[in-house]
N, C-alpha and C positions, 0 to 999 in steps of 0.2 A: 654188502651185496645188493643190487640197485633191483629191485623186481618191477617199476612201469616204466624204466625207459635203460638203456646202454649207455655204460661210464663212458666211451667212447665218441655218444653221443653229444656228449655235456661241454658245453665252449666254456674254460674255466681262465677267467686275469686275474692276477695280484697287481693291488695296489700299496701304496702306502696307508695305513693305515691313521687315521684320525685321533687328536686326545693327547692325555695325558697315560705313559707307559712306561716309562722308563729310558734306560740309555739307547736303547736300540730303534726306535719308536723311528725315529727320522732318517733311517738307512738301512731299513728292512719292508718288503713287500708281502706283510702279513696278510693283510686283508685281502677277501676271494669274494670276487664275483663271478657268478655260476647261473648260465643261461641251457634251458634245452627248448628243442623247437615241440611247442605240441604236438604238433603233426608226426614227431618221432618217438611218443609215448607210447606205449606196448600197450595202449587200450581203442576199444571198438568209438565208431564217432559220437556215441551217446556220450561216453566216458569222456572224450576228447571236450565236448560240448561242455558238460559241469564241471570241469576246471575251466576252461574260458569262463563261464558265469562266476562259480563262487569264487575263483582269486582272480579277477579281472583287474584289484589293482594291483598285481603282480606279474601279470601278463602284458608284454610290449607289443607296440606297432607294428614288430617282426613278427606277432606271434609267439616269440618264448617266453617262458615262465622264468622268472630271477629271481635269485635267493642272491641275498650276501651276508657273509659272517665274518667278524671279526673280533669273535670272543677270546680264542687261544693265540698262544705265544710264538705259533710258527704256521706256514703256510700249511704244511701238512694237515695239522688237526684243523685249520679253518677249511683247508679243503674235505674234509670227511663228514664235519658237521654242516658245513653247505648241503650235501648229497643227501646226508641224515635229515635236515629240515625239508628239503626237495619232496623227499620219498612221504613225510610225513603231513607235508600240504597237498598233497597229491590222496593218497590215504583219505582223509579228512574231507576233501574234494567232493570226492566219490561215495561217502556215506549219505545215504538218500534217511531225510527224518520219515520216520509214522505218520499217516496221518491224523490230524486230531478228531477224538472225538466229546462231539457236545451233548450232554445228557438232554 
């Protein structure tokens, strides 16, 4: 369940996937590429602002944010873990450090 943005929102391709895999590897579209537009993220424009900064090289010219996965054996599971890294670069994003202090 996606909490800063809608699955709905999420422009999701399968590709062929890359490598060495097995029999299937060259007539199967495992691999998922998973874009959402910042601007459709269910955060305020501060929030919006520190993902542009910390993953800018994750962030396109369009403005979305890409994930791609292509750890598992079917698009399903690349699709879920796509959404699962999304939510968790996003997460990560958004945690502001301490500031330091110097004795």
């Amino acid at each position: 369940m996606a909490t800063y943005f809608d699955e709905d929102k999420v422009r999701i391709e399968a590709v062929r996937s890359e490598g060495p895999g097995g029999q299937n590897i060259n007539r199967r579209d495992t691999k998922v590429h998973a874009w959402v537009k910042v601007n459709d993220l269910k955060l305020d424009e501060d929030g919006k602002k520190l993902v542009r900064e910390k993953l800018a090289h994750r962030v396109t010219k369009r403005d979305e944010l890409e994930v791609t996965n292509e750890e598992g054996r079917t698009q399903e599971e690349n699709r879920a873990k796509a959404l699962e890294i999304m939510e968790k670069l996003i997460a990560e994003a958004l945690k502001v450090k301490p500031p330091r202090v110097i004795d």
